[in-house]
N, C-alpha and C positions, 0 to 999 in steps of 0.2 A: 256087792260091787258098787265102787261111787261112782257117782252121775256125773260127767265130762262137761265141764262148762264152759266156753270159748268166752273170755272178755276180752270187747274192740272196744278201743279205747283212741282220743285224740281227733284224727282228724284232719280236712282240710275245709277247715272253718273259724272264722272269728270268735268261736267258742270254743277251740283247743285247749286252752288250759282248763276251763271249769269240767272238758270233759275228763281230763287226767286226774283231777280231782274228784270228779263223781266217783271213776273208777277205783280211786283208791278208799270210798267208804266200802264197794262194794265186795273189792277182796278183803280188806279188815275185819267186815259182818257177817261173809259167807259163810254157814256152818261146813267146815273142811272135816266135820264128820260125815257128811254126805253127799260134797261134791271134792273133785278134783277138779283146778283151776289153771284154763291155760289162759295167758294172757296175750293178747296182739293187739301192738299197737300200729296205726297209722301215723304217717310225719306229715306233715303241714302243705309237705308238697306229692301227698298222695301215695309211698313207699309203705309200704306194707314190711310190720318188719316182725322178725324172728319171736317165738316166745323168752328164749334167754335173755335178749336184749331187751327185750319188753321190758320184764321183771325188772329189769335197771331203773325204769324208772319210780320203781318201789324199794330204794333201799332197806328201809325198817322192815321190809317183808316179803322180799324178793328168796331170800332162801329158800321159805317154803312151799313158794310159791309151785317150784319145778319138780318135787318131789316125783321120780317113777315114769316122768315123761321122758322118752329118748326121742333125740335127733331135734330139740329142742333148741338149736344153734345152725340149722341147716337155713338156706335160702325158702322162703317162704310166700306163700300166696294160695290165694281163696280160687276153685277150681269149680265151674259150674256143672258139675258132674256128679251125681249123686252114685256112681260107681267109687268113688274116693272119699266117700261121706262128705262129698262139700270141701273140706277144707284141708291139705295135704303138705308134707315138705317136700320139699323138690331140690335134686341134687344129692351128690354123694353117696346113694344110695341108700339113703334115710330112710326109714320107715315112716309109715304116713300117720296122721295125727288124726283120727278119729272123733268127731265130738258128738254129745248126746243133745245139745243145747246149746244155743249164742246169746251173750248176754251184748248187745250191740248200744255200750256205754255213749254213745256220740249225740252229740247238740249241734241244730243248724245244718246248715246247707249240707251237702253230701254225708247228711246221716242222718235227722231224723224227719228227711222230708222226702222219705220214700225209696230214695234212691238204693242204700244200703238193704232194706226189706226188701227189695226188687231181687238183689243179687241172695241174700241167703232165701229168697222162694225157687230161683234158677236152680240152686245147691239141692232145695229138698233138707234144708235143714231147720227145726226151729227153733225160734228166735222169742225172744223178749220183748212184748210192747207192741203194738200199733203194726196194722197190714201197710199193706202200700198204700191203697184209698186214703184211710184214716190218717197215714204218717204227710202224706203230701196235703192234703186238705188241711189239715192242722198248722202243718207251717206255716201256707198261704193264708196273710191274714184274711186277704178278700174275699176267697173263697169259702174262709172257715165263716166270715159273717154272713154271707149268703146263708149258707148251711144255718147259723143259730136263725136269720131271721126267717127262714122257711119252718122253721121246730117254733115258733111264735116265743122266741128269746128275746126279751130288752138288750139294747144297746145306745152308747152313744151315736153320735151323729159325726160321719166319715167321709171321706172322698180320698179317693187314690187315682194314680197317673202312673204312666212310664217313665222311663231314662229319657228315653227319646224324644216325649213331648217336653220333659224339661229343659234340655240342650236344645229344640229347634225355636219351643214357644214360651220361654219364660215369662213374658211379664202375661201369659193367657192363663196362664198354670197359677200364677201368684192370684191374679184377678179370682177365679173359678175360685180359691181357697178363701178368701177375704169375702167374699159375696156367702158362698155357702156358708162357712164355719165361724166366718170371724177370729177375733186372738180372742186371749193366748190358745196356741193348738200344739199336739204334739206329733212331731215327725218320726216316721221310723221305717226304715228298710222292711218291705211285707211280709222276708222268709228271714228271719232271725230271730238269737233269742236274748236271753241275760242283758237286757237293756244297751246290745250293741249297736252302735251307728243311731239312738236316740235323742231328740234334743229334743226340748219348749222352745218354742217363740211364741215372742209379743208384740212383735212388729215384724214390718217387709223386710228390715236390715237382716233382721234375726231368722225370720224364716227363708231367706234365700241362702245362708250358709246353712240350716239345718236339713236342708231339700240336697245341699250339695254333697255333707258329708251322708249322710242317707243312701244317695244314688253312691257312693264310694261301695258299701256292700250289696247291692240288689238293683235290678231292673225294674222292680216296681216300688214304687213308694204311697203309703199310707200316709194320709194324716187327718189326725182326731180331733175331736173338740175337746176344751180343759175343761174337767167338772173340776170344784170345790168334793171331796170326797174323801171316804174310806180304802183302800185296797184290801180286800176279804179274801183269804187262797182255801181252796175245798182240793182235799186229796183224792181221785179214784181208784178202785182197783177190781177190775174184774173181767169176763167177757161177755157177753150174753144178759148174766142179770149180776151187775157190777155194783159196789157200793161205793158210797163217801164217807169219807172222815169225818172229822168234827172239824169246820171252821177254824184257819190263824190269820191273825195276821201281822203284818211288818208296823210296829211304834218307830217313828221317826222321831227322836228328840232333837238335831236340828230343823229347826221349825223354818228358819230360811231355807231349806232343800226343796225343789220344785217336784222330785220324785227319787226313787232311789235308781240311781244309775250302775253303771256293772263296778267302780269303786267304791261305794258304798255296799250293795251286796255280796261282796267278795275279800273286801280287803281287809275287816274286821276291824275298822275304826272306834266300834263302839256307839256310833252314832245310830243305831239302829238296832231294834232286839223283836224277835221273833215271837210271839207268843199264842201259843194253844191252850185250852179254847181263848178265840176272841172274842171279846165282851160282846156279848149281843143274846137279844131276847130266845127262848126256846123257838119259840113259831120263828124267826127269825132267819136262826141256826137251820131250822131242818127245813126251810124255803129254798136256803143256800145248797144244802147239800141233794137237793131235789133236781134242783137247776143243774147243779154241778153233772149229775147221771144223766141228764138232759141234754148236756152237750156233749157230752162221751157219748151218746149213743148218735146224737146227730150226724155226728163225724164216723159213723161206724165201728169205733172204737174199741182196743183188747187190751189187755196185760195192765195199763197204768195210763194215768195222765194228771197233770197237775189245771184248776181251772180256774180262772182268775177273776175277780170281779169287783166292781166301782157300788159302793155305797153310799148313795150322791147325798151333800151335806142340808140342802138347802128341802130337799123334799122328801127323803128317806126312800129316794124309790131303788130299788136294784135292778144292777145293770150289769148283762155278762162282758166281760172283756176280752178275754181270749182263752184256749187251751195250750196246753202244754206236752205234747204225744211222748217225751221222754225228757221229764223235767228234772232238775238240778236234784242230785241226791250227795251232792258236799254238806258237809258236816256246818254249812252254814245256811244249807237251804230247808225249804220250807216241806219239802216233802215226805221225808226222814221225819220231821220233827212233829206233822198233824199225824202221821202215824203212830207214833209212839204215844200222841196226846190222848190218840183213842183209844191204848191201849195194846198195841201190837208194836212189837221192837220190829226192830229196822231186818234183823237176822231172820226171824219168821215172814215177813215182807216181801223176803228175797225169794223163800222158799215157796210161798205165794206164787211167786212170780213165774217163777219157771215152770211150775205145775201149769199152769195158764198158760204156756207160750207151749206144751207137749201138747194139754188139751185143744187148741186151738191148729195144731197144726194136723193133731188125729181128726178134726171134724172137716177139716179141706181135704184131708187125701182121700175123704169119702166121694170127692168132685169126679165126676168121668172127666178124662180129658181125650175121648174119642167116640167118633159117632160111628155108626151105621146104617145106613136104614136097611127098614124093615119091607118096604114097598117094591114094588115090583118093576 
């Protein structure tokens, strides 16, 4: 009997379409010898919608998608009740939709920063990737640097603020960034991902539009110092005793580019090419992927994560940059492809995957969740 795999897909996030895109490598890859695939998507503004209309947005593979599934067309919604397996259709007298597994495909805010893992723990069902801990700490970029700088992680040099102090105290906020960091520095909303809501600046002009459109996605905002550097990505995947990949990273051939922003790693301009492995020395390489298990584990971390990192030009030191708790798996991301670099297609990856998200949910439900004493 096949293994029932729930893919959420979408979103309501400024990363909605790369999540519709992850998802579609992920139904492409799934060996559909040994899962059946339901798909659900979320809309932008939160609707939870049906598996048949899901599938719509996979034409090229949307037929096979529904195979044997009935009431597949019914109103639809996630039911935190683990009498209904978690996930059920509702209405008309459908029969409920049973799943073995969620593959919960979502980028950014209300999906991979906890929130989503929150609701399929309520369910009792498991899931793909990152606990609650791990998925909210990971997002948060401030929170995630604490965490590396507590695990004894290099990092750039940072300072962050809220919404609030920017709209009450602007030019204190501007001052605190120019004193600590100096230019050029780069801004960015602290729970986002795919280089959303991102800008450089080099001056006050530039960095008070880049603080502004920033604060447009999140209430707190980051901002970094500019190294001169490499971008180096290390793949993870595991729970407990997790491995790495082999090092890639992004060749930028325009050379006027300040960094790759989400039209450059998405629109397939050509400006830009992926490549595993990244040049770089043996000892190098497995410093990288050391570190990389390093921050996966700092963060608590399960299933996957993509880990990022600055290989400064001026002194060869490395520097971690951030995690990724369920990073881009579009056919033009980088996580798919150091996988396959080391050896392992994207199809076995998957299969990886799930097996890790069963194993990890058999080792919680070992958790009492009821006391008694024993005392008198």
């Amino acid at each position: 009997m096949k293994t029932r795999v729930g893919v959420i897909f979408g979103g309501r996030s400024g990363e909605h379409e790369i999540s519709i895109r992850s998802a579609a490598t992920v139904l492409e890859q799934i060996d559909r010898s040994k899962y059946s695939v339901v798909p659900i998507a979320i809309s932008k503004d939160g609707h939870w919608i049906n598996p048949k209309d899901s599938a719509a947005f996979f034409p090229t593979i949307s037929e096979s998608l529904l195979n044997g599934i009935e009431g597949a067309d019914g109103r639809f919604g996630l039911l935190g009740d683990r009498g209904y397996n978690g996930l059920t259709v509702i209405g008309d007298a459908a029969p409920s939709i049973g799943l073995d597994v969620v593959f919960p495909v979502l980028h950014g805010t209300y999906a991979e920063d906890g929130t989503i893992q929150g609701l399929l723990e309520m369910a009792d069902i498991p899931y793909v990737g990152c606990g609650v801990l791990a998925s909210s700490c990971g997002m948060d970029k401030t929170v995630m640097k604490t965490l590396f700088r507590d695990a004894g992680l290099p990092q750039c040099r940072y300072t962050w603020f809220l919404r609030s102090n920017w709209e009450c105290t602007p030019d204190a906020v501007i001052d605190k960034i120019e004193t600590t960091l100096g230019y050029p520095v780069f801004v960015k909303p602290a729970n986002l991902g795919s280089s959303v809501g991102v800008s450089m600046a080099a001056d006050s002009q530039q960095l008070r539009a880049a603080i502004d459109l920033a604060a447009e996605y999140d209430r707190k905002i980051i901002v970094e110092e500019s190294v001169k550097m490499r971008e180096i990505e290390c793949a993870v995947l595991g729970n407990d005793e997790p491995e790495a990949s082999k090092p890639g990273e992004y060749i930028i051939r325009d050379k006027q580019k300040a960094f790759l922003d989400y039209t450059e790693k998405y629109s397939g301009t050509g400006n830009n090419e992926f490549v595993v492995p990244a040049a770089l020395s043996e000892e190098l390489s497995n410093k990288i992927r050391e570190m990389a298990v390093r921050a996966f584990k700092a963060i608590d971390g399960s299933g996957l994560a993509r880990v990022d990192f600055f290989l400064r030009s001026d002194n060869g030191m490395l520097l971690v940059n951030e995690i990724n708790t369920m990073p881009g798996l579009t056919d033009a991301s980088g996580f798919p492809k150091m996988w396959a670099g080391s050896g392992v297609e994207f199809t076995e990856v998957i299969d990886r995957l799930i097996v890790l998200a069963i194993e990890r949910h058999a080792d919680r439900s070992k958790n009492k969740t009821n006391f008694e004493s024993k005392g008198g």
